[in-house]
C-alpha positions as CSV (number, residue, x, y, z in Angstrom):
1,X,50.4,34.7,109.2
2,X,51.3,37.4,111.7
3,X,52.2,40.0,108.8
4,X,48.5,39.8,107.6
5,X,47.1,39.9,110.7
6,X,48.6,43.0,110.8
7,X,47.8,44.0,107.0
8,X,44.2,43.5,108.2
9,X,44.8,45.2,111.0
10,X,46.3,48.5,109.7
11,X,43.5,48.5,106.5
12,X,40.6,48.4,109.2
13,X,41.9,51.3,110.9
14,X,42.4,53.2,108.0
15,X,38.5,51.8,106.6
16,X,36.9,53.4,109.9
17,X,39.0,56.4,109.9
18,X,37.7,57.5,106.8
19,X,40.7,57.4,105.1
20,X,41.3,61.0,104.3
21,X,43.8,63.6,106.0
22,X,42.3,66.1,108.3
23,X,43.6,69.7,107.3
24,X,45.4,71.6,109.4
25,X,45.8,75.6,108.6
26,X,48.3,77.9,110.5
27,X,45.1,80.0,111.8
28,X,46.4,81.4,115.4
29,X,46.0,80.9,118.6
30,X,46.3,83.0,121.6
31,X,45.6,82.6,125.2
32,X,44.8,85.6,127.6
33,X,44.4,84.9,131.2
34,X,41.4,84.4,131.4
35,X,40.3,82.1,128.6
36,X,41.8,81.1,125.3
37,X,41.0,82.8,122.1
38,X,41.2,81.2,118.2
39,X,41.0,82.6,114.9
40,X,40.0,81.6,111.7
41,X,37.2,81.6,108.8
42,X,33.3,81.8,109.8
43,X,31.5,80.4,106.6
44,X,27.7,79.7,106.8
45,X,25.5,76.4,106.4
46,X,22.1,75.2,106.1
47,X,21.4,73.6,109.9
48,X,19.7,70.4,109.9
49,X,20.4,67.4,112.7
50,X,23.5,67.8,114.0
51,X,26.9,66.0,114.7
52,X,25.6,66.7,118.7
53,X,21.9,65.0,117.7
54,X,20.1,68.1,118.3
55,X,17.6,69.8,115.1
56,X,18.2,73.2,114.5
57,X,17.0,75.7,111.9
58,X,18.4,78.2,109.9
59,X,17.4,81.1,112.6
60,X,18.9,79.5,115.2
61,X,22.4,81.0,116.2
62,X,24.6,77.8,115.6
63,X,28.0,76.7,115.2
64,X,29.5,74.0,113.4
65,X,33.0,73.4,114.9
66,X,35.8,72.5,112.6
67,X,36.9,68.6,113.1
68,X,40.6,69.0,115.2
69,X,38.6,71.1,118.2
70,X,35.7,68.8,118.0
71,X,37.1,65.8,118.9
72,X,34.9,63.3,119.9
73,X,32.1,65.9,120.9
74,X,33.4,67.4,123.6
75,X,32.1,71.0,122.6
76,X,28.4,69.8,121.7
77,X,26.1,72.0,123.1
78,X,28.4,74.9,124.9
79,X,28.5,78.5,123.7
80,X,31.1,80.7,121.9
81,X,31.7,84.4,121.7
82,X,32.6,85.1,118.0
83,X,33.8,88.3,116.7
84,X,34.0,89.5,113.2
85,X,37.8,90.9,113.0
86,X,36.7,92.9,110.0
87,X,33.8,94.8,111.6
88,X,34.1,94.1,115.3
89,X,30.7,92.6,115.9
90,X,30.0,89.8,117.9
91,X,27.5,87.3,118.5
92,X,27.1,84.5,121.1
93,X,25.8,80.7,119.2
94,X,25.9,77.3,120.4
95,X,27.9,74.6,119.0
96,X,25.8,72.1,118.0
97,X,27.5,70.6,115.0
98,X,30.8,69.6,113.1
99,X,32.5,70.9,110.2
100,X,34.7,68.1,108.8
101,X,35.9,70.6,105.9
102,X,37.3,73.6,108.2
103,X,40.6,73.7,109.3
104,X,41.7,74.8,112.8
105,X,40.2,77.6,114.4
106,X,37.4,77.9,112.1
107,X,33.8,77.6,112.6
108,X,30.9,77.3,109.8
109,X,27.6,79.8,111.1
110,X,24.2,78.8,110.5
111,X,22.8,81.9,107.9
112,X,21.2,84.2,110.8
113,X,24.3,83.5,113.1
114,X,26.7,84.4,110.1
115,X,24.4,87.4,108.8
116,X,24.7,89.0,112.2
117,X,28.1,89.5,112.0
118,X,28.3,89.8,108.3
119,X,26.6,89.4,104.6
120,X,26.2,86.4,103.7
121,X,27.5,87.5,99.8
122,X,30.9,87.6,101.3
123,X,30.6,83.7,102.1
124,X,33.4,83.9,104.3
125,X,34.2,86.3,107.3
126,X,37.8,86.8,109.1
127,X,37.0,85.5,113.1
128,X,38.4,85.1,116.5
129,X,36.4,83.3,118.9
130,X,36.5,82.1,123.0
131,X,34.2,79.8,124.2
132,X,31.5,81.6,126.7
């Protein structure tokens, strides 16, 4: 009896969890002394209601955070600095969202937010990012 108790148990867990491994890339990291910086891959989304709750639209500067930094929603609503390591521009956007398909370090941009630092033909941009 016990043994399916914990059959039961372990299937729930994996049920509610979705089932599916999270990827992981080997994006950096860095920290400076001041705040800690990531890099990764900015690709761009249509914005609708959010992982945070909040409605946004497609000229709104928004991020959708990949699923490891997201966590449980810690990041909703704070801002981060991102820089386009190809070209050197920058933005500021809000995190508003989450990104279940990108790895670690990477962040999917709402068109206007991805446009500024890029064209949106390239459909993904090389980034490092802090939180402001």
């Amino acid at each position: 009896m016990y043994s399916l108790y914990v059959i039961v148990i372990s299937f729930m867990i994996v049920a509610l969890s979705g089932g599916s491994p999270v990827e992981l890339s080997s994006d950096t990291r860095s920290s400076t002394a001041s705040s800690q910086s990531y890099e990764g891959r900015a690709t761009w989304f249509y914005p609708d209601t959010g992982a945070c709750g909040e409605s946004d639209g497609v000229e709104d500067y928004i991020v959708a955070m990949n699923y490891p930094q997201y966590g449980s929603g810690d990041p909703c609503y704070k801002f981060v600095k991102i820089t386009n390591k190809s070209n050197g521009k920058a933005i500021k956007a809000k995190v508003t969202d989450l990104c279940p398909g990108c790895g670690y370090g990477s962040l999917d941009l709402t068109p206007s937010a991805f446009k500024a630092l890029g064209e949106l033909d390239t459909g993904v941009l090389p980034i490092a990012w802090e939180f402001a």
